[in-house]
N, C-alpha and C positions, 0 to 999 in steps of 0.2 A: 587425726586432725591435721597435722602436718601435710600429708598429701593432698587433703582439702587447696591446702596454700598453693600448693605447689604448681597445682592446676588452672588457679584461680590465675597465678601469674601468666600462664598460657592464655588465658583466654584474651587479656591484656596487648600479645602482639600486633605488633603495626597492622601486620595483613589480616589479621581476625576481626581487628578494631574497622578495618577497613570495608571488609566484606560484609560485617551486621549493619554497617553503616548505609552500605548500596542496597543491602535488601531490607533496610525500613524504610529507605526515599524510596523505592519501587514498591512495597505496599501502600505508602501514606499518597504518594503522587501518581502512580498508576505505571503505567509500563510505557503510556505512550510515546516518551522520549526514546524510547528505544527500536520503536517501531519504524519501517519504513514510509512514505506519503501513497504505497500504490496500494490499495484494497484486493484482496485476495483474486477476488473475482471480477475485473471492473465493468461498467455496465454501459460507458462511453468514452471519447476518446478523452477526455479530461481526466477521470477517474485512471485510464489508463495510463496518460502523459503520451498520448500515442498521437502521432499527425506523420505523413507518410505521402512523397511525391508519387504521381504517376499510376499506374495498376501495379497492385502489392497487395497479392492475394493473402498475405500475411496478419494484413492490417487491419485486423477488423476485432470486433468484440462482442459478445451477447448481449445487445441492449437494442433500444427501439427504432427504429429508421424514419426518416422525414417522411416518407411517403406511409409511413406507418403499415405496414404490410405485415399481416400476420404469417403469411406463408415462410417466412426466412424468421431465424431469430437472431442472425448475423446485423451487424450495421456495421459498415466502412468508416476508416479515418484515411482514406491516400483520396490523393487530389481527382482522382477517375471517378470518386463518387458521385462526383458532379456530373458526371455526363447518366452515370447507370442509372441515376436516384435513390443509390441506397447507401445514404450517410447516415451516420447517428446524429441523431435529435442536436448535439451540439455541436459539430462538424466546424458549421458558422465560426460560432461564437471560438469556438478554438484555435481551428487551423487556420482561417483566414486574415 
């Protein structure tokens, strides 16, 4: 019985106390405070946070292009999009 106690007291320290304490706010609230704002995968240049001067073969992402073109599954976020036509759907609204 003794060691019962003993134990009990262990469980008690600051930093145990502290740790059951993060991991039932991260089951009861969810994880997404801990999360970053970029989605794994993003599908335009918002989701991505991407906007990109000039030709930057870099800049682009798997999502749907203005000109809607099935043949690519690329869309551009750099400012050369505007001449090629193959920006993502929110090109606009984002980078401009």
């Amino acid at each position: 019985m003794a060691g019962q106690c003993r134990s009990l007291s262990k469980i008690s320290s600051p930093a145990v106390v502290v740790a059951l304490a993060m991991m039932m706010m991260m089951m009861f609230c969810g994880c997404e405070g801990f999360t970053t704002e970029r989605r794994p995968n993003p599908r335009s240049c918002g989701e991505a946070q991407m906007c990109c001067q000039g030709q930057n073969n870099t800049c682009f992402v798997f999502g749907q292009r203005v000109d809607r073109s099935e043949d690519s599954k690329r869309c551009y976020c750099d400012s050369n999009c505007l001449i090629m036509g193959d920006c993502c759907m929110d090109y606009h609204h984002v980078c401009k």
